[in-house]
C-alpha positions as CSV (number, residue, x, y, z in Angstrom):
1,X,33.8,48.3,113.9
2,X,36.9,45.6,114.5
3,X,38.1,47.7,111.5
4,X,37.8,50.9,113.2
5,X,38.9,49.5,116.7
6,X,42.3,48.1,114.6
7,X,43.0,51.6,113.4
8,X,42.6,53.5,116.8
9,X,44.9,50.6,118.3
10,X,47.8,51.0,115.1
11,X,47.6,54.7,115.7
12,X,48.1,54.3,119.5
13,X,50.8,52.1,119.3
14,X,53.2,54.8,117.5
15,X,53.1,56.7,120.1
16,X,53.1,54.5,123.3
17,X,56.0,56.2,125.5
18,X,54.7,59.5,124.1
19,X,51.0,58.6,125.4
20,X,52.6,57.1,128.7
21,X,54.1,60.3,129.8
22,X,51.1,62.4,128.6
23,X,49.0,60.6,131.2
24,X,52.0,60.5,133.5
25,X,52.4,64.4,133.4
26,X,48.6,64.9,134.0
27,X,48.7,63.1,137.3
28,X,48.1,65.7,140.4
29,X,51.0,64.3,142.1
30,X,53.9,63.0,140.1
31,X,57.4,61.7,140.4
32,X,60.7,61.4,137.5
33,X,61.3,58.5,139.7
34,X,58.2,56.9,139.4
35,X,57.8,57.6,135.4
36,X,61.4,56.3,134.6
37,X,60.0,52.9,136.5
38,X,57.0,52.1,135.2
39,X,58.7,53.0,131.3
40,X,61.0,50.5,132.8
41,X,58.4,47.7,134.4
42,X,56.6,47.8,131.3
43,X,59.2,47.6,128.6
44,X,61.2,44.6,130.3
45,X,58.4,43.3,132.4
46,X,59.9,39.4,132.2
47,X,63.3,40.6,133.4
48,X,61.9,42.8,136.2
49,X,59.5,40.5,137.7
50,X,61.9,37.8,137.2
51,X,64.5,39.0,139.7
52,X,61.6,40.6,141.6
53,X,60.6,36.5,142.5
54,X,64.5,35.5,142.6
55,X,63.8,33.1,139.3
56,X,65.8,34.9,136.6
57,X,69.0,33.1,135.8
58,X,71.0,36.4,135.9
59,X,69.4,37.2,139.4
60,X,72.8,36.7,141.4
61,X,74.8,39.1,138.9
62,X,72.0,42.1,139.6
63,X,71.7,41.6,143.2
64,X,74.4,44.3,144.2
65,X,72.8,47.0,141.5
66,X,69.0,46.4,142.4
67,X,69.9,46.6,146.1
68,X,71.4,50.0,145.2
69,X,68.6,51.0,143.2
70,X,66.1,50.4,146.5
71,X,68.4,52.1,148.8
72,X,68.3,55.2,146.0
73,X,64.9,55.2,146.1
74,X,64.0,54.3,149.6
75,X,66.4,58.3,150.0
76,X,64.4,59.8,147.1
77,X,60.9,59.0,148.5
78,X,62.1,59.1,152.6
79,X,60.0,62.3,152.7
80,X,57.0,61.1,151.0
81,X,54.3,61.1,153.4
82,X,52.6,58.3,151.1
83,X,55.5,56.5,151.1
84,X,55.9,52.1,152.6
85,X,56.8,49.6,151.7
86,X,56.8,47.7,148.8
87,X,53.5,46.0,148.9
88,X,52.1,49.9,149.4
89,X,52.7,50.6,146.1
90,X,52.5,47.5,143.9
91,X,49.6,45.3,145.1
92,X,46.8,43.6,144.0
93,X,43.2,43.4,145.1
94,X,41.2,39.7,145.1
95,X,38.2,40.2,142.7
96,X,35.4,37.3,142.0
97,X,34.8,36.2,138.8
98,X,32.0,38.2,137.9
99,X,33.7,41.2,139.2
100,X,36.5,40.5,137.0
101,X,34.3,39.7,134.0
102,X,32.8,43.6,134.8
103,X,36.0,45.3,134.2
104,X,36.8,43.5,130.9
105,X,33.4,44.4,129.9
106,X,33.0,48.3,130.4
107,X,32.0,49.9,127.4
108,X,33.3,53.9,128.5
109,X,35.6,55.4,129.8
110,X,35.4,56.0,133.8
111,X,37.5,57.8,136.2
112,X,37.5,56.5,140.2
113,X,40.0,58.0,142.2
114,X,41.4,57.3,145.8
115,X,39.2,54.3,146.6
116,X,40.4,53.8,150.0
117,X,37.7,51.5,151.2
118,X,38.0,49.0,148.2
119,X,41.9,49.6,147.8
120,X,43.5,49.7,151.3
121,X,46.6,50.7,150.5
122,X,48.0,54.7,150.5
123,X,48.9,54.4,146.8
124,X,47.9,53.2,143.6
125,X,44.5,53.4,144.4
126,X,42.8,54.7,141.2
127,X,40.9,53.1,138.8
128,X,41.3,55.7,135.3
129,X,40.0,53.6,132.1
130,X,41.1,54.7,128.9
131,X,39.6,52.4,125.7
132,X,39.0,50.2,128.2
133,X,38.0,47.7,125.2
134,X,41.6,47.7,124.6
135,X,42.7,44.4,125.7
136,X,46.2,42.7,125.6
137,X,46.3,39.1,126.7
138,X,50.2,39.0,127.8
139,X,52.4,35.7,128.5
140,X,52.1,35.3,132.5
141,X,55.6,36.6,133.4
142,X,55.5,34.6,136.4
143,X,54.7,31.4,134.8
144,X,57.1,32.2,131.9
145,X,60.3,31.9,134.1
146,X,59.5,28.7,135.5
147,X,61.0,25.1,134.1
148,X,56.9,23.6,134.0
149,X,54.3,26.4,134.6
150,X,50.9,25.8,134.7
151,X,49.6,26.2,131.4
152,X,48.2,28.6,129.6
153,X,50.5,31.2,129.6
154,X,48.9,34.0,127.9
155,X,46.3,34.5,130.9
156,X,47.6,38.3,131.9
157,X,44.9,40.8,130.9
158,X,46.3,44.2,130.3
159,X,43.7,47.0,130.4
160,X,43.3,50.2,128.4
161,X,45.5,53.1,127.6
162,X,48.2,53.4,127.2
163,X,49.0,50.4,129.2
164,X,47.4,48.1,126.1
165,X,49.0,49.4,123.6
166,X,52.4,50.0,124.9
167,X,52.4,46.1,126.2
168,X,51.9,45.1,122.6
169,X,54.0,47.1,121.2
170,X,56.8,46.0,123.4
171,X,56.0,42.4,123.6
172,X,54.7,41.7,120.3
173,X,56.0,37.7,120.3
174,X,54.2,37.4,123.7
175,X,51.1,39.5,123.8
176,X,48.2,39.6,121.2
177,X,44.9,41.9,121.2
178,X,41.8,40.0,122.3
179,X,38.4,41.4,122.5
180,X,36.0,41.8,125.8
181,X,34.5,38.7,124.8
182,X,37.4,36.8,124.5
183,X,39.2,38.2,127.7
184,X,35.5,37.1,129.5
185,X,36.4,33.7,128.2
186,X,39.8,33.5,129.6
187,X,38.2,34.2,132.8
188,X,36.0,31.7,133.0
189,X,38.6,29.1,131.8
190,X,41.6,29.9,134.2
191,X,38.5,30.2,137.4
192,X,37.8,26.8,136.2
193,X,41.2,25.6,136.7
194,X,40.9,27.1,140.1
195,X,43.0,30.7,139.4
196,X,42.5,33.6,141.1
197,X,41.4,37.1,139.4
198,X,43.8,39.9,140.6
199,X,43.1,43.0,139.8
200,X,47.0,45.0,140.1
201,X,47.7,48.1,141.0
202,X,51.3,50.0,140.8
203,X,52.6,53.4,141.4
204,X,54.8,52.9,138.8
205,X,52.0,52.6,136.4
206,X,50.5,55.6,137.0
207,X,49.6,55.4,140.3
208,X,46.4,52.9,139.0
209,X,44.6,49.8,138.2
210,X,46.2,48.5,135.0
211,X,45.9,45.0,134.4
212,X,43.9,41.5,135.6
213,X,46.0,38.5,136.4
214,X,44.9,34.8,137.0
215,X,47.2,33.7,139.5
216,X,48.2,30.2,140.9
217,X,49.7,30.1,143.9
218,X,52.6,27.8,142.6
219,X,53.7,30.4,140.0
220,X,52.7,33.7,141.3
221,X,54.6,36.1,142.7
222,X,52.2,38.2,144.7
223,X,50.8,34.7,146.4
224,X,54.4,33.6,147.0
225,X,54.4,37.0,148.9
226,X,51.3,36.4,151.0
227,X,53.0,33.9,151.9
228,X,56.7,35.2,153.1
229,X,54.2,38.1,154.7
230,X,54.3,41.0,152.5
231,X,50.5,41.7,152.5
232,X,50.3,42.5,148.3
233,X,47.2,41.0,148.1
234,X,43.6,42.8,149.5
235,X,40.7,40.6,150.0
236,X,37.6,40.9,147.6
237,X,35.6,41.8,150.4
238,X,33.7,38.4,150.8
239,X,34.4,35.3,152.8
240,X,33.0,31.8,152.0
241,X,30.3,30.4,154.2
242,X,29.6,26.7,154.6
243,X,25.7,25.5,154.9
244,X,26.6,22.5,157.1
245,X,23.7,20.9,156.0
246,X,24.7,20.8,152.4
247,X,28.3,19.6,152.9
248,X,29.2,16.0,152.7
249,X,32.9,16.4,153.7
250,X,34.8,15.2,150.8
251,X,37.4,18.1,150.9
252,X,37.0,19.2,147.3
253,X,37.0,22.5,148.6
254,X,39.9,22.0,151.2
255,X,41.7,21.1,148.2
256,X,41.4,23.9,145.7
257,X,41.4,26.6,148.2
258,X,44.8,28.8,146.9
259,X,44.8,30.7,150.2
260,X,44.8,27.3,152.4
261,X,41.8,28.7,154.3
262,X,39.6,25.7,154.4
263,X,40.3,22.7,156.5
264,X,39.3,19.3,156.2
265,X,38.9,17.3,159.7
266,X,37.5,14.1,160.3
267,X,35.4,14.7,157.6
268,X,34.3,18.2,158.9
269,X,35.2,21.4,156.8
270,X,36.1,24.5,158.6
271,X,36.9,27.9,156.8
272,X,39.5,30.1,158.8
273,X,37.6,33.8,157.8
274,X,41.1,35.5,158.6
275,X,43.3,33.5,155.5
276,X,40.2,33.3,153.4
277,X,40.3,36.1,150.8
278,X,36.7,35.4,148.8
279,X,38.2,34.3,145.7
280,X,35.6,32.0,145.5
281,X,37.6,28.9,143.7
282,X,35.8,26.6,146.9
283,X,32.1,27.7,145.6
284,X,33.1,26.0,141.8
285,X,34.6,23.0,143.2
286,X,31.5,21.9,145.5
287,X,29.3,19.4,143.7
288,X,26.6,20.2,146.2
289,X,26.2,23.8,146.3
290,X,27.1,23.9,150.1
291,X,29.8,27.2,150.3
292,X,28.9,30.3,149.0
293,X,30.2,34.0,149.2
294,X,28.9,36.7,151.6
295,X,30.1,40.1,151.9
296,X,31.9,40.9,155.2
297,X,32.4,44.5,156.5
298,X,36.1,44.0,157.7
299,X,37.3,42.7,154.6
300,X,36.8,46.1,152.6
301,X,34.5,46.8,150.1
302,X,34.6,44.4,146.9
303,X,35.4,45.9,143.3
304,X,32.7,46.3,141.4
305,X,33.2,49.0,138.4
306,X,29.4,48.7,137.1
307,X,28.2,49.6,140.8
308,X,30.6,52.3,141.4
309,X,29.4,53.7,137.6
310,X,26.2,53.7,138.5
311,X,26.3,55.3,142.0
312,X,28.2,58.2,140.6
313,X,25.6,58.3,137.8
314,X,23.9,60.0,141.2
315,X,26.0,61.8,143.1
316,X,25.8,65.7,142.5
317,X,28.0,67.2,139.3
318,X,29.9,68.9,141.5
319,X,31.2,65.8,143.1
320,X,31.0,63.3,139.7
């Protein structure tokens, strides 16, 4: 079967831009601007997200050309109904860890489009898996630009076709295949060191979910974001709740939190429900078992492929 699973993944790489704008010209609604982008994003991915964050050294020298590029595009896409700004269009959406364990693990190919109540944004809100057992663990571009990241680097879990393959084929020294099992155990090892799952989203890459990143909010971009106020990042859906009889107030929590939304006060915790985005880092780090996640209604709906594959198991054919 690895066999097998080797072949399909040799075969696919030949082919990447080929299989990029195959999937790109089967979209209902489609842009050359958007396809010339994500061939772009993907192919020098380091380089674009490094002057997208302002840390690549040749930043200053591209300023003029990447403002020009915006302004070119902010024309092109002025009468695009759909249209924002930037966060609309590349974002990321805050999933659990056993949420983010679910979409690493999905054995078939699914097909979810427009999720507007888990992806509140008016793009890039489909989640299309292709091989979704295709998995590329990619060098963190965000953590690969700075003088002393956080360590490890290859955390970035690219997802299916033909994002997977085209990744690898383009990053070959910084990207490596890894199996479900093994992207499950990356998981688990960066929530340990407190990282947060993102699953992104970018019109630019087919207008869909494409890859999980575990994000610190020292290196990452989209955090770094958050906190300029560009809203890139949608809550899971859950907030943390405190039993106040469990909690001992040592701040453990306080500390770990990456969205800065628990408070430590004369050794009382509080949890501020609007900065908290359900991450659920605080629910590791206490030794007595005293926060915990609960869904709430005006955060959204949480991400959760094996629900969604099993409630369209039952709707109707005509409206699977």
């Amino acid at each position: 079967m690895d066999r097998e699973r080797t072949d399909t993944r040799d075969a696919l790489q030949t082919g990447v831009q080929r299989s990029f704008i195959s999937e790109w010209w089967n979209m209902d609604e489609r842009s050359v601007t958007d396809l010339v982008h994500g061939l772009i994003y993907a192919r020098w991915i380091y380089l674009y997200l490094g002057i997208g964050k302002g840390d690549h050294p040749i930043n200053e020298a591209l300023k003029p050309a990447a403002q020009l590029y915006s302004r070119i595009r902010a024309r092109i896409t002025s009468k695009d109904s759909k249209s924002g700004d930037f966060s609309d269009g590349y974002h990321g959406k805050v999933v659990p860890l056993d949420s983010a364990k679910q979409l690493v693990t999905v054995n078939e190919d699914v097909e979810f489009r427009n999720l507007e109540s888990i992806i509140p944004y008016p793009k890039a809100r489909d989640i299309i898996l292709k091989n979704p057992d295709h998995i590329v663990a990619l060098e963190c571009p965000c953590r690969s630009l700075l003088d002393d990241p956080c360590l490890p680097l290859d955390v970035c879990l690219v997802i299916g076709e033909p994002f997977s393959s085209y990744i690898r084929k383009h990053h070959p020294e910084k990207s490596k295949w890894i199996t479900p099992d093994q992207a499950q155990q990356i998981l688990e090892a960066e929530h340990a060191r407190g990282h947060v799952h993102h699953a992104f989203f970018k019109d630019a890459m087919l207008d869909r979910f494409y890859a999980i990143c575990n994000c610190c909010p020292c290196c990452c971009g989209a955090m770094q974001s958050m906190r300029r106020g560009t809203p890139m990042l949608a809550s899971s859906g859950y907030v943390a709740r405190l039993d106040e009889d469990l909690c001992i107030g040592c701040g453990n929590c306080a500390d770990a939190c990456p969205f800065g939304a628990i408070m430590l006060k004369n050794s009382r915790i509080s949890i501020i429900e609007d900065m908290c985005m359900g991450c659920g880092v605080c629910t590791t780090v206490c030794s007595e078992g005293g926060l915990s996640l609960v869904l709430e209604p005006s955060k959204g709906a949480p991400l959760e492929i094996f629900r969604l594959m099993e409630e369209a198991q039952h709707l109707p054919s005509s409206e699977n």
